[in-house]
C-alpha positions as protocol buffer text, in pm:
chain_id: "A"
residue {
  index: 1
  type: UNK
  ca { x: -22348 y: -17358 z: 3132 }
}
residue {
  index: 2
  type: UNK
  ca { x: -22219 y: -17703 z: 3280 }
}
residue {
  index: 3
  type: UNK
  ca { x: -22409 y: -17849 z: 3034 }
}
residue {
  index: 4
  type: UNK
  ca { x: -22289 y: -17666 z: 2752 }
}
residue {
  index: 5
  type: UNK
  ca { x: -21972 y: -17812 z: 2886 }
}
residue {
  index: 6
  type: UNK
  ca { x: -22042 y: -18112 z: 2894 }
}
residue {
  index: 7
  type: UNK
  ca { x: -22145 y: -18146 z: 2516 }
}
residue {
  index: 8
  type: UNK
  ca { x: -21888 y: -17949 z: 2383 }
}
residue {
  index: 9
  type: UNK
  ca { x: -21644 y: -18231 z: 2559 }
}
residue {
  index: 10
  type: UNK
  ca { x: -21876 y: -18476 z: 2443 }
}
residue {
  index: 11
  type: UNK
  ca { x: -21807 y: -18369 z: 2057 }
}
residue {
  index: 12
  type: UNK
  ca { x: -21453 y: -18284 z: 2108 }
}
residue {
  index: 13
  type: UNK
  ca { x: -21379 y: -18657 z: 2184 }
}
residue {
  index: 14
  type: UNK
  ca { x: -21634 y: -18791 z: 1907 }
}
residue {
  index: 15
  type: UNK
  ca { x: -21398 y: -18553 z: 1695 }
}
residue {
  index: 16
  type: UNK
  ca { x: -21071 y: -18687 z: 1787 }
}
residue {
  index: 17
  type: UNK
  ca { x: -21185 y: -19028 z: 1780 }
}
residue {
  index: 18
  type: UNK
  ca { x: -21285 y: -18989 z: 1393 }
}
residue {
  index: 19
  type: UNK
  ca { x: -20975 y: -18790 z: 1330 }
}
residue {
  index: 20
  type: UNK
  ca { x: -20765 y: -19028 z: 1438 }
}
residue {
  index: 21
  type: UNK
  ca { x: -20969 y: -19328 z: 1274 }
}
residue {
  index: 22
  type: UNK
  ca { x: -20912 y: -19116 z: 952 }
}
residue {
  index: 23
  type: UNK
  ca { x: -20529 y: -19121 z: 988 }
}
residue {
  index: 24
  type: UNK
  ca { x: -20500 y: -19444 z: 1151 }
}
residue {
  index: 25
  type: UNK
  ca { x: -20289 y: -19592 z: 913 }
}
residue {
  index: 26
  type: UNK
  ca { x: -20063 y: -19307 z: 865 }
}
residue {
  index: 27
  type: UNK
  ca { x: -19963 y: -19340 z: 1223 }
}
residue {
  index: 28
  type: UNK
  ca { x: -19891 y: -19652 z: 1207 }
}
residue {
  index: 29
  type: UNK
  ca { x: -19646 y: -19604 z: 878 }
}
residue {
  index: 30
  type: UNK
  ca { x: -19513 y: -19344 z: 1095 }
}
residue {
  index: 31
  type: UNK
  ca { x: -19430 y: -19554 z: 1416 }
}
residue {
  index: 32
  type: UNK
  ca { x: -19336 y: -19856 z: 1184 }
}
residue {
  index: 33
  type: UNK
  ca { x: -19045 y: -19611 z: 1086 }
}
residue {
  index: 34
  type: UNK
  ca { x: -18914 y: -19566 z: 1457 }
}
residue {
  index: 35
  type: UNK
  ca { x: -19118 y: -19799 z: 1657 }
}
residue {
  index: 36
  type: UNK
  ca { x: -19370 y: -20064 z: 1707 }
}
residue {
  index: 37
  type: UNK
  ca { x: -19561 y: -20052 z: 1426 }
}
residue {
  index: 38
  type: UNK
  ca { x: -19910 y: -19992 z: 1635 }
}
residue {
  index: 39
  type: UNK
  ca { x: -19946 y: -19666 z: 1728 }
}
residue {
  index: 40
  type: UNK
  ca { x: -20211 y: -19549 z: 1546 }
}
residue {
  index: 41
  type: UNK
  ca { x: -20395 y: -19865 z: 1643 }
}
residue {
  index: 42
  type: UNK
  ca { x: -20379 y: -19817 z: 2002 }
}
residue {
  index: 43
  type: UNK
  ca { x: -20498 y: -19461 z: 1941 }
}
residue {
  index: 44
  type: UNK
  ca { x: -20796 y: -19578 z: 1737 }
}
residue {
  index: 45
  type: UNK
  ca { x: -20873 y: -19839 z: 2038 }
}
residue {
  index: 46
  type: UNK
  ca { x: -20841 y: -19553 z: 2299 }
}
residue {
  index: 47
  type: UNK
  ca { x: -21029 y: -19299 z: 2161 }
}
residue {
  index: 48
  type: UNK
  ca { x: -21326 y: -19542 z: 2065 }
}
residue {
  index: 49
  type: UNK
  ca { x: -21338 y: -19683 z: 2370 }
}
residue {
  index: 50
  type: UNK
  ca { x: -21394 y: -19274 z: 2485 }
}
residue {
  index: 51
  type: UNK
  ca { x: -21659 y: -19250 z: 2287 }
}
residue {
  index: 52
  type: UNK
  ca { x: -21853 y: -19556 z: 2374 }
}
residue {
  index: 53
  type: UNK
  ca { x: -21758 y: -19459 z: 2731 }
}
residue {
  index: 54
  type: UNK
  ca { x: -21945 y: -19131 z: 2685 }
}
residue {
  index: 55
  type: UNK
  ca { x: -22198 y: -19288 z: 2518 }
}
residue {
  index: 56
  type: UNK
  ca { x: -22333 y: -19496 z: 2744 }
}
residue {
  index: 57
  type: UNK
  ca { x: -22337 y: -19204 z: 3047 }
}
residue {
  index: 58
  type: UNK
  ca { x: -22593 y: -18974 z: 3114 }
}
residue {
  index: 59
  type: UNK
  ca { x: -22417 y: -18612 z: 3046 }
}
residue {
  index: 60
  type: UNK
  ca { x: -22706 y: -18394 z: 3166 }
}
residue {
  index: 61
  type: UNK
  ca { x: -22589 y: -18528 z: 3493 }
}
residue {
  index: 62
  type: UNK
  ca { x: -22214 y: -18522 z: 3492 }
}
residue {
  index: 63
  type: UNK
  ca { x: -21997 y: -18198 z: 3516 }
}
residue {
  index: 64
  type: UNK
  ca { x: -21698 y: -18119 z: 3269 }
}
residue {
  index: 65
  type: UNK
  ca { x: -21470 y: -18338 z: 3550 }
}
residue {
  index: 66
  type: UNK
  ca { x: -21635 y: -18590 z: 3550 }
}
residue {
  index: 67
  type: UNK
  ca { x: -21685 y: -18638 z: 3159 }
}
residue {
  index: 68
  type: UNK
  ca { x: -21247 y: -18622 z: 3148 }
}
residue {
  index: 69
  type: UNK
  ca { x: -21239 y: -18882 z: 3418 }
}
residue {
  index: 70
  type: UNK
  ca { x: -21436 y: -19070 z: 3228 }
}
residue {
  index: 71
  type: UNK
  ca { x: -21232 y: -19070 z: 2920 }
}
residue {
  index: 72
  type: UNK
  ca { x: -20889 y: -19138 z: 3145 }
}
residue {
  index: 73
  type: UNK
  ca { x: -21063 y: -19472 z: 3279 }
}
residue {
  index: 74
  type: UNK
  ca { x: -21155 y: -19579 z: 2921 }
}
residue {
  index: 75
  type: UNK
  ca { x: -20860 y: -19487 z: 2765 }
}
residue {
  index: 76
  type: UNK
  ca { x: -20613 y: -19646 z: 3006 }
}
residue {
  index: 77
  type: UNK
  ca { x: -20848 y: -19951 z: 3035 }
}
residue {
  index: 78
  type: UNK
  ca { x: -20830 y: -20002 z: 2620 }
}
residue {
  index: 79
  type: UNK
  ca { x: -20452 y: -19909 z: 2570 }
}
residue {
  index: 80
  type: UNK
  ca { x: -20257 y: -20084 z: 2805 }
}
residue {
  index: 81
  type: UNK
  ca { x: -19896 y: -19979 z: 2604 }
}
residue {
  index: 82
  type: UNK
  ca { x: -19712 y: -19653 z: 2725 }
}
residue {
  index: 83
  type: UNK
  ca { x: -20011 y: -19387 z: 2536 }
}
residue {
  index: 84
  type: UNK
  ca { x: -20237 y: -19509 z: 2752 }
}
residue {
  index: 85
  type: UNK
  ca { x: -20148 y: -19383 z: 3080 }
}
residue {
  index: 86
  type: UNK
  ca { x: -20016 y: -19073 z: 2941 }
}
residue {
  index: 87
  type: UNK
  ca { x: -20316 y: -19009 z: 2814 }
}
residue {
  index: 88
  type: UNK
  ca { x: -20498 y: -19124 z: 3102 }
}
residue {
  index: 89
  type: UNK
  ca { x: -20258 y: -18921 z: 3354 }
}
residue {
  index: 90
  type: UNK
  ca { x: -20314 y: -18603 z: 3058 }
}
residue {
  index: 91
  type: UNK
  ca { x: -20721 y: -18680 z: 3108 }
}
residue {
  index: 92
  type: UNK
  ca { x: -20712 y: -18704 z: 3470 }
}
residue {
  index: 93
  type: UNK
  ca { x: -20498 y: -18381 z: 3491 }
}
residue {
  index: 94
  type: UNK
  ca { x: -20773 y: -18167 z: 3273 }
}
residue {
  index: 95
  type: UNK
  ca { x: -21033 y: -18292 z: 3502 }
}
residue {
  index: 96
  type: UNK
  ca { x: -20856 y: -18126 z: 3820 }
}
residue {
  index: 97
  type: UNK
  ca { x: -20832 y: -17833 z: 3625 }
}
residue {
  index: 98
  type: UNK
  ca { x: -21193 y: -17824 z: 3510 }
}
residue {
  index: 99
  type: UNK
  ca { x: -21290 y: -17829 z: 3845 }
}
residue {
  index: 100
  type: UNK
  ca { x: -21190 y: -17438 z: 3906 }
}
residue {
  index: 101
  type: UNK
  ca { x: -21308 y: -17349 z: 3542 }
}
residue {
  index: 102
  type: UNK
  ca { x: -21618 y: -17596 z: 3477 }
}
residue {
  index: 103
  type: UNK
  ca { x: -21760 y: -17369 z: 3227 }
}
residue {
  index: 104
  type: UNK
  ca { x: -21525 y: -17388 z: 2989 }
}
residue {
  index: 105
  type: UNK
  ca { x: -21421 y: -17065 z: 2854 }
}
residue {
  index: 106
  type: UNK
  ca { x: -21140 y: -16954 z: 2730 }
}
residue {
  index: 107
  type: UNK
  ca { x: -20913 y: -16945 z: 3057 }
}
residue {
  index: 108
  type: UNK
  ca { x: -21069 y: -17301 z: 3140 }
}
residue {
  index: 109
  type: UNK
  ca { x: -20986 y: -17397 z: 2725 }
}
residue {
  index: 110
  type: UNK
  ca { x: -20645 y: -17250 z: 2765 }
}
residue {
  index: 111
  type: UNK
  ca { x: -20626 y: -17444 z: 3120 }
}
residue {
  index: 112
  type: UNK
  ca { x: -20737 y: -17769 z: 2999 }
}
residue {
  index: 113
  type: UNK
  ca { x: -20462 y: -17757 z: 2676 }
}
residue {
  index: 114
  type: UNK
  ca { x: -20201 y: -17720 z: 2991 }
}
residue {
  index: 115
  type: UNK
  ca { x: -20308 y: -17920 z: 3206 }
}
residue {
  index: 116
  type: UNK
  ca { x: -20297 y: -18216 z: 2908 }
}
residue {
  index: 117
  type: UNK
  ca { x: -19939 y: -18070 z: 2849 }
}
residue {
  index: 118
  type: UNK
  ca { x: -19887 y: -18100 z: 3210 }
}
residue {
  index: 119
  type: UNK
  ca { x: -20034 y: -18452 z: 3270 }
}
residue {
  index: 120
  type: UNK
  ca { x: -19804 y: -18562 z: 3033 }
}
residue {
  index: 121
  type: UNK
  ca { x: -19462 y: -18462 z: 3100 }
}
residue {
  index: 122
  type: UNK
  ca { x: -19531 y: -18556 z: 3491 }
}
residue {
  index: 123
  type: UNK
  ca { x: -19614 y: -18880 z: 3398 }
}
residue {
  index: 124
  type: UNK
  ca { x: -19388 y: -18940 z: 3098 }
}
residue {
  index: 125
  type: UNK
  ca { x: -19087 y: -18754 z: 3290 }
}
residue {
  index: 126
  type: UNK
  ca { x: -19012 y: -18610 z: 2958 }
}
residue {
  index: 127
  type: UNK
  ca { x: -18910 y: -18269 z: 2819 }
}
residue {
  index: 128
  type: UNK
  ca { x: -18922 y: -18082 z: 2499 }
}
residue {
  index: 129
  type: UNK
  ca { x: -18698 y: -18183 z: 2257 }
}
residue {
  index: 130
  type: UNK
  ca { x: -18720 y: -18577 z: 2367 }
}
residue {
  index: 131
  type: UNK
  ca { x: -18868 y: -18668 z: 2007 }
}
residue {
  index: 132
  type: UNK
  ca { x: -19210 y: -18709 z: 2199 }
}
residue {
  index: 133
  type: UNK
  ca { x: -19608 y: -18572 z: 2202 }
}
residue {
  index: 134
  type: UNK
  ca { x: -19446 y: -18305 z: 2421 }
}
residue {
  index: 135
  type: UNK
  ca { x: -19305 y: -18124 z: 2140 }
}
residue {
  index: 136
  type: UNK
  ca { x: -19624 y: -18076 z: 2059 }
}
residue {
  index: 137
  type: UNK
  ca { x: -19832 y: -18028 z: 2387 }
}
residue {
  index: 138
  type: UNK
  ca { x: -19571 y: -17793 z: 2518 }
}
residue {
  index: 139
  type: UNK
  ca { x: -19541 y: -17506 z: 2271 }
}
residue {
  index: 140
  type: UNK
  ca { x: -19916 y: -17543 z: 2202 }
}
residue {
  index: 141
  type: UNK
  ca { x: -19980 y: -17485 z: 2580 }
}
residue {
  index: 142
  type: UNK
  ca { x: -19759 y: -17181 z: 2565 }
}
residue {
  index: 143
  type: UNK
  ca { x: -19856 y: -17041 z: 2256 }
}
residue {
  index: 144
  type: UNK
  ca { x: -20237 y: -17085 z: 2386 }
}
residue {
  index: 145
  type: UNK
  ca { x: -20133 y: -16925 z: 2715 }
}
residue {
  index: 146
  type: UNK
  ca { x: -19951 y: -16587 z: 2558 }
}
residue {
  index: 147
  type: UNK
  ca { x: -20264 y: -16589 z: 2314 }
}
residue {
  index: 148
  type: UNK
  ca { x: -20480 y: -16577 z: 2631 }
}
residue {
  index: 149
  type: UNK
  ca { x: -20295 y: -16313 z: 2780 }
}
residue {
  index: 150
  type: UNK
  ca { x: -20258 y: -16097 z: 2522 }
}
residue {
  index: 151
  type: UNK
  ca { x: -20638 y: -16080 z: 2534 }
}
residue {
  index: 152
  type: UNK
  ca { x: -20694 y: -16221 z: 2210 }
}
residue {
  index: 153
  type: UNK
  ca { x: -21052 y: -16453 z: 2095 }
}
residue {
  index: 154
  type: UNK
  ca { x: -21095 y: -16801 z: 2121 }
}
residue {
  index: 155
  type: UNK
  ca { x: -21042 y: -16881 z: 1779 }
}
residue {
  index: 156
  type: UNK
  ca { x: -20686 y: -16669 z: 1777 }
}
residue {
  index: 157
  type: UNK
  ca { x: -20621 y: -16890 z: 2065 }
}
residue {
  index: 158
  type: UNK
  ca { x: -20635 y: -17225 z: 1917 }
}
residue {
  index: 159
  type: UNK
  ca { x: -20477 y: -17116 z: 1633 }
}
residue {
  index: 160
  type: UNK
  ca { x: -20179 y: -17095 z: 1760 }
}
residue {
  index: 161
  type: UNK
  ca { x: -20226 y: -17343 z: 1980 }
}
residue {
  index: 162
  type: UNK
  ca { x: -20226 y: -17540 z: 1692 }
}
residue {
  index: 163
  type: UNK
  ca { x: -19936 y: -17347 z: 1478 }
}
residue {
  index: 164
  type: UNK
  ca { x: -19718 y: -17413 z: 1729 }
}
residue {
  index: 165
  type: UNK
  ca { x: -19792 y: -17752 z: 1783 }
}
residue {
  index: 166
  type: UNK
  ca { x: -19774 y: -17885 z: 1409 }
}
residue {
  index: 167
  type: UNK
  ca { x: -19419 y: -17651 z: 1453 }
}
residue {
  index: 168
  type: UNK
  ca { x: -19336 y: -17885 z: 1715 }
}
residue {
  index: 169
  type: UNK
  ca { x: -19422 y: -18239 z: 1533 }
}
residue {
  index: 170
  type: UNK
  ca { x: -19222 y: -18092 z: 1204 }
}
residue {
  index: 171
  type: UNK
  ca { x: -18920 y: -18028 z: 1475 }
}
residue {
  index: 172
  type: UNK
  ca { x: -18900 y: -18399 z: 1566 }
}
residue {
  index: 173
  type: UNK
  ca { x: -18801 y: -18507 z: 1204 }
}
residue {
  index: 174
  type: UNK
  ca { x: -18448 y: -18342 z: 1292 }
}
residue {
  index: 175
  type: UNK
  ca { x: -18452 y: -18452 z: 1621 }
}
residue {
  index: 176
  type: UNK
  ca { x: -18288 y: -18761 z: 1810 }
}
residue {
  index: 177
  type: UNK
  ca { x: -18520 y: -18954 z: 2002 }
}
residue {
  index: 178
  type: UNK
  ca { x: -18420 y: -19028 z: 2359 }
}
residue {
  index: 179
  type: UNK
  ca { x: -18719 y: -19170 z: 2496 }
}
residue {
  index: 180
  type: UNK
  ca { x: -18946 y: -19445 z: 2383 }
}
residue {
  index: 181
  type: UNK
  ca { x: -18850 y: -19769 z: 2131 }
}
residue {
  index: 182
  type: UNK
  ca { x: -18720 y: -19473 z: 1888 }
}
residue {
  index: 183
  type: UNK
  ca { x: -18460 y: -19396 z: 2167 }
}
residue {
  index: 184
  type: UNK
  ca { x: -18257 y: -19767 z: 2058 }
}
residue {
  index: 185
  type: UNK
  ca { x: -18235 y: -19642 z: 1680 }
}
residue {
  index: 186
  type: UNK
  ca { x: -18046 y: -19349 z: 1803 }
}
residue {
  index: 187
  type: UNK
  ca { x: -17924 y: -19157 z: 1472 }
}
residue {
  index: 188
  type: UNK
  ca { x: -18122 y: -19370 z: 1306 }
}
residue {
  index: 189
  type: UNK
  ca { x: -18424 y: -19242 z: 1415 }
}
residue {
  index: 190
  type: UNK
  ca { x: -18352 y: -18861 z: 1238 }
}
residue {
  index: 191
  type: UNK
  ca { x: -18541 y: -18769 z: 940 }
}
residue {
  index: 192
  type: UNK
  ca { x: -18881 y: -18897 z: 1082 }
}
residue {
  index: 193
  type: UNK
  ca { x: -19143 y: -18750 z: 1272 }
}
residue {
  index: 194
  type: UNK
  ca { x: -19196 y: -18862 z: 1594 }
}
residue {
  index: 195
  type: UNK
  ca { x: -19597 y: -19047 z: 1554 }
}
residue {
  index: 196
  type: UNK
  ca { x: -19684 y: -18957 z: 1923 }
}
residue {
  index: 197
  type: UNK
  ca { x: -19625 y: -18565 z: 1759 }
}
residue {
  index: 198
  type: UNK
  ca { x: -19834 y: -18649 z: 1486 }
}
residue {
  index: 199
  type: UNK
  ca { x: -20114 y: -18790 z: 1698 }
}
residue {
  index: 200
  type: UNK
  ca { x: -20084 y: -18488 z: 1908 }
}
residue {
  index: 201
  type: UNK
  ca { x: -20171 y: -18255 z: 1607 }
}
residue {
  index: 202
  type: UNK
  ca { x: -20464 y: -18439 z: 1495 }
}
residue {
  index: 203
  type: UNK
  ca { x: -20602 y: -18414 z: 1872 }
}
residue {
  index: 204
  type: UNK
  ca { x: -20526 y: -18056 z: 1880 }
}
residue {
  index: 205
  type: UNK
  ca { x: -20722 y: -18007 z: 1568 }
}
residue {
  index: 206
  type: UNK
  ca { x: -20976 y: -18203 z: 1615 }
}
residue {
  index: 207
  type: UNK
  ca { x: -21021 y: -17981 z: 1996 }
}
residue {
  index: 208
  type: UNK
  ca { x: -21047 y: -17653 z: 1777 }
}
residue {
  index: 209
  type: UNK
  ca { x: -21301 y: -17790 z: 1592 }
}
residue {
  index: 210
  type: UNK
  ca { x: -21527 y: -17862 z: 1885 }
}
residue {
  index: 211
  type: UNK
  ca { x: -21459 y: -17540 z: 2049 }
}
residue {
  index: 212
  type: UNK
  ca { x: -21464 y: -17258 z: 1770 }
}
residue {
  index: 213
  type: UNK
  ca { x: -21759 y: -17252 z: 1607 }
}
């Protein structure tokens, strides 16, 4: 079962890595609108780096932990701007909480989505409605949690997981950003979508993928 684990995490991150690859230029329209010009460049690097990380490790002898500590070293090691250790924080987060679920089912799929939400917003000291990745992370983490109580399938799960995070990244078009570069545009910075949101949305999908089969 650990193992199982293990590759599915394995081919989650191989998945966001070429999702993100795929839009990496749209990001980087997107944050040229608001910010810095470079987000989905630092992205790209992160995720890469990930997936070399992983890699180069033997996985039949690491544990679903260990793999997400793994990607929070490599990630914060290749992105150095503010993603990276939210991201990091986000990875290291997951791995605590795949240490009471290593199996990865659904409560320890569910867990890992808010523990990422989590990781976040402690490290970023942000809140929905900020014009951030949060307005993502935190409705999907709710919507994934209600699915899971509600008794409903994997699949059901991340589908909403997902719903309400794309919900989320559409919200931050109308939104004000108060955090971040974007926060110095001020009402300037309405009528575009917040590119950590976007990001967010391509991770999430790229997660279902690896996990409903």
């Amino acid at each position: 079962m650990r193992e199982n684990a293990v590759r599915t995490l394995h081919l989650m991150f191989n998945r966001i890595s070429s999702a993100i690859a795929g839009e990496r230029d749209h990001l980087t329209e997107l944050d040229g609108a608001i910010g810095d010009a470079d987000h989905g460049i630092t992205m790209s690097l992160g995720f890469t780096a990930v997936v070399n990380e992983l890699g180069r490790a033997d996985l039949d002898n690491l544990s679903a932990a260990e793999v997400m500590r793994l990607a929070a070293s490599a990630f914060l090691d290749a992105v150095g701007a503010s993603t990276g250790p939210l991201y990091a924080t986000a990875f290291q987060s997951a791995a605590a909480a795949l240490e009471a679920e290593p199996s990865l089912g659904a409560t320890g799929q569910v867990a890992m989505i808010d523990a990422i939400a989590s990781g976040i917003r402690k490290r970023g000291r942000g809140q929905r409605g900020d014009k951030t990745m949060l307005d993502v992370w935190i409705p999907a983490a709710e919507a994934a949690a209600t699915a899971q109580q509600q008794g409903r399938s994997i699949s059901d799960i991340w589908a909403d997981a997902v719903a309400a995070g794309e919900a989320g990244a559409y919200a931050t078009r109308s939104m004000v950003a108060t955090r971040g570069r974007a926060a110095k545009l001020g009402e300037r910075s309405l009528g575009h979508m917040d590119p950590g949101a976007a990001s967010a949305v391509l991770i999430l999908k790229a997660m279902m993928q690896a996990f409903v089969h």
